[in-house]
C-alpha positions as CSV (number, residue, x, y, z in Angstrom):
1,X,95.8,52.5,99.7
2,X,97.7,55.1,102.0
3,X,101.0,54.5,103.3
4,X,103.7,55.5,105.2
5,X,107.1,56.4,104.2
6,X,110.2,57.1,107.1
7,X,111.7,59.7,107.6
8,X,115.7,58.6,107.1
9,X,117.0,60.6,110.0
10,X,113.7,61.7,112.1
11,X,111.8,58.9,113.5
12,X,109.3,61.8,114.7
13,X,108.7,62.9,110.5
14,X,106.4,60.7,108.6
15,X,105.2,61.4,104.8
16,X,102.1,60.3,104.2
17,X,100.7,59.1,100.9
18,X,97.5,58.6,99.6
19,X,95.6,58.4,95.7
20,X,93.3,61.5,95.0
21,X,91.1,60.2,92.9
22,X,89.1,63.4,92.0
23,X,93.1,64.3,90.2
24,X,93.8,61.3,89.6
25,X,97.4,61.9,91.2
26,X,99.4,60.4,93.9
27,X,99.1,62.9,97.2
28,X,101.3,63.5,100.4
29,X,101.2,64.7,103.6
30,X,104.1,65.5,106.2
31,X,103.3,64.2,109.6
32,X,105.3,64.9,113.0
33,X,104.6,62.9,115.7
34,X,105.1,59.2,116.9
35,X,104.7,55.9,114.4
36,X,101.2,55.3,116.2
37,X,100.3,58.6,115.8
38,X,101.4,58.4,112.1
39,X,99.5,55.5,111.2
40,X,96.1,56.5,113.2
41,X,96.4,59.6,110.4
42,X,97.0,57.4,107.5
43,X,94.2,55.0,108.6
44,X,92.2,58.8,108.3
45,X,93.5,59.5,104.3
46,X,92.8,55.9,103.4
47,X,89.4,56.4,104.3
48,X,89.4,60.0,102.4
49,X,91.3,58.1,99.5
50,X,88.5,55.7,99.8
51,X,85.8,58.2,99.8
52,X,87.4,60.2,97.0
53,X,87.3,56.7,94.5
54,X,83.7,55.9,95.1
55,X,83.4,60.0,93.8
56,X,82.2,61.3,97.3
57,X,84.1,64.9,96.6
58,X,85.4,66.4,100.2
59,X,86.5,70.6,99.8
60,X,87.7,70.0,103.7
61,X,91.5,69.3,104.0
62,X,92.8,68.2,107.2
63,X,96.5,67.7,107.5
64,X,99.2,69.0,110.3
65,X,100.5,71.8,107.5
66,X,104.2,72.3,107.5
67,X,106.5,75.1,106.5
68,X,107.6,73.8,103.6
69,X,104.3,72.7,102.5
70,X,102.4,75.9,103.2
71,X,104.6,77.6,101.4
72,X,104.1,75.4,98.2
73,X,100.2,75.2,98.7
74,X,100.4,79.6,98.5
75,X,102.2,80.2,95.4
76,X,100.8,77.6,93.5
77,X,97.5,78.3,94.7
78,X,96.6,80.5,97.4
79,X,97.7,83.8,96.1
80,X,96.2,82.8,92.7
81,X,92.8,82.6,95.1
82,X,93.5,85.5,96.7
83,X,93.9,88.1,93.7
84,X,90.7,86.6,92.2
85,X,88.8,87.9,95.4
86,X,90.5,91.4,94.9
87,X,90.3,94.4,92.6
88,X,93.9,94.8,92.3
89,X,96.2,91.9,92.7
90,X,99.0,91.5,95.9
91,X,102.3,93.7,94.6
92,X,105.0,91.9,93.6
93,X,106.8,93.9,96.5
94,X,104.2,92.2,99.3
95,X,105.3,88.9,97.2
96,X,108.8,89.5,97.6
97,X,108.6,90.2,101.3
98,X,106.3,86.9,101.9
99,X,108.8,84.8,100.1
100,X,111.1,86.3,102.7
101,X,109.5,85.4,105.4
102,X,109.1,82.2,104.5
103,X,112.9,81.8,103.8
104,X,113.9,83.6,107.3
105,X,111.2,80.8,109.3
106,X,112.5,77.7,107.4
107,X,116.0,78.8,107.9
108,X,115.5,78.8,111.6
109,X,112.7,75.9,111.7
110,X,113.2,74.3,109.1
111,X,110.7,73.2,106.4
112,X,109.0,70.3,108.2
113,X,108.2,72.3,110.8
114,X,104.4,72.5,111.8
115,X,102.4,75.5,111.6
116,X,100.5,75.0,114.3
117,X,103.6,74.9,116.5
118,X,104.8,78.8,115.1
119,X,105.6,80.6,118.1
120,X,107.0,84.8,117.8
121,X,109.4,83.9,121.2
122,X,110.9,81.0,119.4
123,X,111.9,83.2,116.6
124,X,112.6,85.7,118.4
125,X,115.5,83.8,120.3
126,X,116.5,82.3,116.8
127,X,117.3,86.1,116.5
128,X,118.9,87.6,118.7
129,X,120.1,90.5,117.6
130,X,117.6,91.7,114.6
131,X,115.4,94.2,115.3
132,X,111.4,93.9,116.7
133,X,110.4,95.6,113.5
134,X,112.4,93.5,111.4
135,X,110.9,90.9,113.3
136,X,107.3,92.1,113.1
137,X,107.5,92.4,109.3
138,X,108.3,88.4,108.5
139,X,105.9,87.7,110.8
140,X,102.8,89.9,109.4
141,X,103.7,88.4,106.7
142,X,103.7,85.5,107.6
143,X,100.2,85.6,109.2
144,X,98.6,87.2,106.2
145,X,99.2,83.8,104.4
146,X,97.9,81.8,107.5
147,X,94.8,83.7,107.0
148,X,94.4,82.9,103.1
149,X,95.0,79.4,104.0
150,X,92.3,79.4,106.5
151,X,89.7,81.4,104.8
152,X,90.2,79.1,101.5
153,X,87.2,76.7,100.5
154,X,90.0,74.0,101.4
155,X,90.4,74.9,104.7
156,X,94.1,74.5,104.3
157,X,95.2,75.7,108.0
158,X,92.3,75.3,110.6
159,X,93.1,78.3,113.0
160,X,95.9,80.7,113.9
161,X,98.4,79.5,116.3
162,X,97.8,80.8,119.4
163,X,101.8,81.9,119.6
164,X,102.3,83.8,116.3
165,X,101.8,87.6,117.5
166,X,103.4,90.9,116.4
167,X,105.7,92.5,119.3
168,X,104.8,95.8,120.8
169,X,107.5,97.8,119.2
170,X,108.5,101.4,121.8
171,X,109.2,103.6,119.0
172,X,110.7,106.1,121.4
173,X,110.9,110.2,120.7
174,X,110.9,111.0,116.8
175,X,113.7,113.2,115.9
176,X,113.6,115.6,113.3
177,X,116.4,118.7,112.3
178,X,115.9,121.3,113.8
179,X,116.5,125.0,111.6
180,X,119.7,125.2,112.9
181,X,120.8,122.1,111.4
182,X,119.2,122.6,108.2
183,X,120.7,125.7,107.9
184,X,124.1,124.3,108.4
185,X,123.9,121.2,106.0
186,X,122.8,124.0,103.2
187,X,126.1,125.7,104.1
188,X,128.2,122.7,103.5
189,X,130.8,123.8,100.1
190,X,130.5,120.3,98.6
191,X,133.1,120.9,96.3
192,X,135.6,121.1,99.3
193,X,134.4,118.1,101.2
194,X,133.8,115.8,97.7
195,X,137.3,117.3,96.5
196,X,139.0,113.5,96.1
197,X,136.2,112.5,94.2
198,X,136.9,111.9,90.1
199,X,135.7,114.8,87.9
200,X,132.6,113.5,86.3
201,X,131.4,112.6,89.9
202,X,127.9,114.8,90.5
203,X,128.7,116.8,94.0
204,X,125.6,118.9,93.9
205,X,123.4,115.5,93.4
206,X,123.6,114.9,97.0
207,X,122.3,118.5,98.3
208,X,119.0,117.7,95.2
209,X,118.8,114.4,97.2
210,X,118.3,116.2,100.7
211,X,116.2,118.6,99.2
212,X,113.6,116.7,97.5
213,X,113.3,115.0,101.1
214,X,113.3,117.9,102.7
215,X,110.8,119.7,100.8
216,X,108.4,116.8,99.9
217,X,107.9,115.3,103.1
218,X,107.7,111.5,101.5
219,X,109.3,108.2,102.2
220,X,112.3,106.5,100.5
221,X,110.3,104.6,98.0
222,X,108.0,107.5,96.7
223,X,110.6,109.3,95.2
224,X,112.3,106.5,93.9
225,X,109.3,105.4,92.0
226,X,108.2,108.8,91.1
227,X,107.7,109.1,87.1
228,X,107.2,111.9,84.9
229,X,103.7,111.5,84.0
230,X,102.9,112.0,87.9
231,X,105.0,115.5,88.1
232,X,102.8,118.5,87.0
233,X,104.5,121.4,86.8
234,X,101.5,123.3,86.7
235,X,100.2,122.3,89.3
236,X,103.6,122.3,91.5
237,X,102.4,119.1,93.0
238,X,103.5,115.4,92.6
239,X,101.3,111.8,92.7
240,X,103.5,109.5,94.8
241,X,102.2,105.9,95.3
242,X,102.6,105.0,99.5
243,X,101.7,102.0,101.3
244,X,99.6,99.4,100.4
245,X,99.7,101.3,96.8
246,X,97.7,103.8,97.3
247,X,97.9,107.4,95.6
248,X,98.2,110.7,97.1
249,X,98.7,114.1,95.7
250,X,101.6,116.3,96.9
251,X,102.2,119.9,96.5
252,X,105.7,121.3,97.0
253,X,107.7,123.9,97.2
254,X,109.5,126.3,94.7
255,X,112.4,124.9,95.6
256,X,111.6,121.2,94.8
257,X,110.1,122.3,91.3
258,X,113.9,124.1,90.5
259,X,115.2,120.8,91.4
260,X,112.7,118.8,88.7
261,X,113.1,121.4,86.5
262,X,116.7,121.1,86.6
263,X,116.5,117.0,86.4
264,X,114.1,117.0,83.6
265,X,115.9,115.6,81.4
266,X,116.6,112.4,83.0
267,X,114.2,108.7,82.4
268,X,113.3,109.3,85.8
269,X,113.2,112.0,88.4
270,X,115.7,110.0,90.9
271,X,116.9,106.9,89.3
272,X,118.5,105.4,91.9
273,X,118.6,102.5,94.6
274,X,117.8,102.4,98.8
275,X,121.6,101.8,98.9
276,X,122.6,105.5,96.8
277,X,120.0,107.4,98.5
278,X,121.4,106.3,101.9
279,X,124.9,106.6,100.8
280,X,124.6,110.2,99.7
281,X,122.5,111.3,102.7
282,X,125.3,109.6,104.4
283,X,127.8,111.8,103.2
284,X,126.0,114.7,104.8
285,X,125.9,112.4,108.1
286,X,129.7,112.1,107.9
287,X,130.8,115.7,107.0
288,X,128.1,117.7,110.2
289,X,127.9,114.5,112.4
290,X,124.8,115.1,112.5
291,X,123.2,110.8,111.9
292,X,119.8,111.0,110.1
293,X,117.9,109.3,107.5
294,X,115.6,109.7,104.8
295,X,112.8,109.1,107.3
296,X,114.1,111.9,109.5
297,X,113.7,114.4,106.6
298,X,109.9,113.3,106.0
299,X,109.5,113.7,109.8
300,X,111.5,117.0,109.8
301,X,109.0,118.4,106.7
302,X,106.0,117.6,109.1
303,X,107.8,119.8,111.8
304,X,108.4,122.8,109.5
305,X,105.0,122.6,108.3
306,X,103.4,122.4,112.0
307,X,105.9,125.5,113.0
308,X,105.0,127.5,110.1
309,X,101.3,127.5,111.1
310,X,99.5,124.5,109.0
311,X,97.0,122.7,110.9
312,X,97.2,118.6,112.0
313,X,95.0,117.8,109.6
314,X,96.4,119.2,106.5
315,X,100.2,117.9,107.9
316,X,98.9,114.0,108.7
317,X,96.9,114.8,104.8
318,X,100.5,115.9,103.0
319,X,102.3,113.0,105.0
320,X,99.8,110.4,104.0
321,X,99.1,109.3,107.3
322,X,96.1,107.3,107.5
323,X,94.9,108.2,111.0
324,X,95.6,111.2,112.0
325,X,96.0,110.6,115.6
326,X,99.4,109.0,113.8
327,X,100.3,112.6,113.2
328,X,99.6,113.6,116.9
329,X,102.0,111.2,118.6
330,X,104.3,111.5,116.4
331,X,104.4,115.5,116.6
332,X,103.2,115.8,120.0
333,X,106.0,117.9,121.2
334,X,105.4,120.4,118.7
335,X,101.7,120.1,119.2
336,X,102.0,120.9,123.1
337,X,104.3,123.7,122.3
338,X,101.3,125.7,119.8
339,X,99.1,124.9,122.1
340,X,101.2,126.5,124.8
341,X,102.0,129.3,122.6
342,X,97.9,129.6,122.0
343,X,97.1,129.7,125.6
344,X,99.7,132.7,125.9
345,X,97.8,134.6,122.9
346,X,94.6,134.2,124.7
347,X,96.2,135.5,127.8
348,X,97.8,138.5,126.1
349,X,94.5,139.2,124.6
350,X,92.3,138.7,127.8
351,X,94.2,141.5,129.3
352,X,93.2,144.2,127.1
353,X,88.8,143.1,127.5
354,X,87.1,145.7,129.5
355,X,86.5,144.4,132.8
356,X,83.0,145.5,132.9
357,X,82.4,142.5,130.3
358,X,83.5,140.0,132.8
359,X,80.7,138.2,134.4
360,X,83.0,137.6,137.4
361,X,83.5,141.1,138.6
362,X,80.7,142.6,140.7
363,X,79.8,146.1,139.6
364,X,79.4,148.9,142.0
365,X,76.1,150.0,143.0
366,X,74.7,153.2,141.4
């Protein structure tokens, strides 16, 4: 019969135990509330354990889910559940940043803490001082297992709480490098500025770094997982895998192919970690004081290709944007400046029509 077991510190936490006969093994539940409300619940799983041994089989579970215990129910079985219903299963990076999330919420909650009671304010005052995007990743994360747990045949977690939300993030005015810039990073004499550095210490690895970047246009990870079977020299063009693992083709420049020409003999083109990426593009921070980041390049490659005349659609296509009105906000300066530059054009060459061919102008009577 179902019983209750005290919590030794919280009056407020109750475990709940009950047989499940259709396993054949003991069962628990984590309760918060008051004793009464504790033991109207169990009298609930006796009746399901009674249910359950005269072989009435119920898929519905109903229990206040905790932290701790959603947690336990997903990697034991809901992402098993989950890659069954898709043609490629979750990346071990999504896994990695779910177990993360959960780690961040029970740190600050703690594992007994209900679901139901999740709020994005509440965590958000648990921290301060991290960032809304850093935020706004544990958190989608965190509501991508909310919604396995409700969609499964178990009905693990009845509904969303109402207070789990992603913030509205202001992602202010993109910066890129401007020509100038570029110009004077390519100048830098590495050999000058890396002169206390031991001998066997590769100074021109940092300049391939911000080149590849540069020239490729892709994010931090794309390089760093790029193989050899996806460079085609060719071709001149690269396969990088991008978010949510999916495939793109990239061509690039004769400059990058010199680069992975030169590299060619290495396991990989750029065998390296987040960490020695930034650290080497923060050497070139450091000696023009100029701050920017890997991202800044991508965003910079976008800018170089909307100056030198490409259009939005082939610039949001290189970039791997998915929607291409991504590519307009984020280059809407340079955008309004073409299309300034286009309505000057049209102006230059409206002066040189015949003005006889314009509608507007009355002709004199013969």
């Amino acid at each position: 019969m179902a019983y209750i077991e005290p919590h030794p510190t919280n009056p407020r936490i109750h475990r709940i135990r009950w047989r499940d006969h259709t396993s054949g093994k003991l069962a628990h539940e984590t309760f918060t509330g008051t004793l009464r409300e504790a033991e109207k619940e169990c009298q609930y799983w006796a009746r399901k354990e009674q249910l359950s041994k005269n072989g009435f089989i119920d898929n519905r579970v109903d229990m206040n889910v905790t932290l701790g215990s959603l947690e336990e129910w997903y990697f034991n079985y809901g992402l098993k559940w989950k890659n069954l219903k898709r043609e490629k299963p979750i990346s071990e990076k999504t896994n990695i940043l779910t177990k993360r999330a959960f780690s961040h919420f029970i740190r600050d909650f703690g594992p007994q803490y209900p679901i139901d009671s999740l709020s994005s304010t509440d965590y958000r005052e648990k921290n301060p001082h991290r960032k809304l995007n850093g935020l706004n990743v544990n958190i989608r994360s965190l509501v991508a297992v909310i919604n396995v747990a409700i969609a499964h045949k178990h009905k693990v977690v009845k509904r969303m709480p109402s207070e789990l939300f992603k913030f509205t993030v202001d992602h202010g005015t993109p910066f890129y490098l401007e020509p100038d810039v570029v110009n004077e990073i390519l100048a830098l004499d590495l050999d000058e500025l890396y002169q206390d550095k031991p001998w066997d210490f590769d100074r021109r690895e940092t300049m391939r770094i911000f080149m590849l970047y540069l020239h490729t246009g892709c994010r931090l990870t794309e390089l760093l997982t790029l193989t050899w079977d996806k460079v085609s020299f060719a071709e001149k063009s690269i396969i990088v895998t991008g978010k949510g693992d999916k495939t793109r083709k990239v061509y690039v420049t004769e400059a990058a192919m010199e680069i992975f020409m030169e590299i060619a003999d290495r396991e990989r083109p750029m065998p390296y970690t987040n960490f020695k990426v930034r650290s080497r593009l923060n050497d070139l921070n450091r000696f023009t004081g100029v701050k920017f980041t890997p991202h800044n390049l991508r965003s910079t490659c976008g800018s170089f290709m909307l100056s030198a005349g490409c259009s939005i659609e082939e610039v949001s296509d290189h970039l791997g944007h998915e929607d291409i009105q991504t590519t307009r906000k984020w280059y809407a300066r340079i955008i309004d400046e073409k299309r300034r530059d286009a309505t000057a054009k049209l102006e230059k060459f409206a002066r040189h029509l015949p003005i006889s061919s314009s509608p507007l102008v009355e002709r004199p009577n013969a």
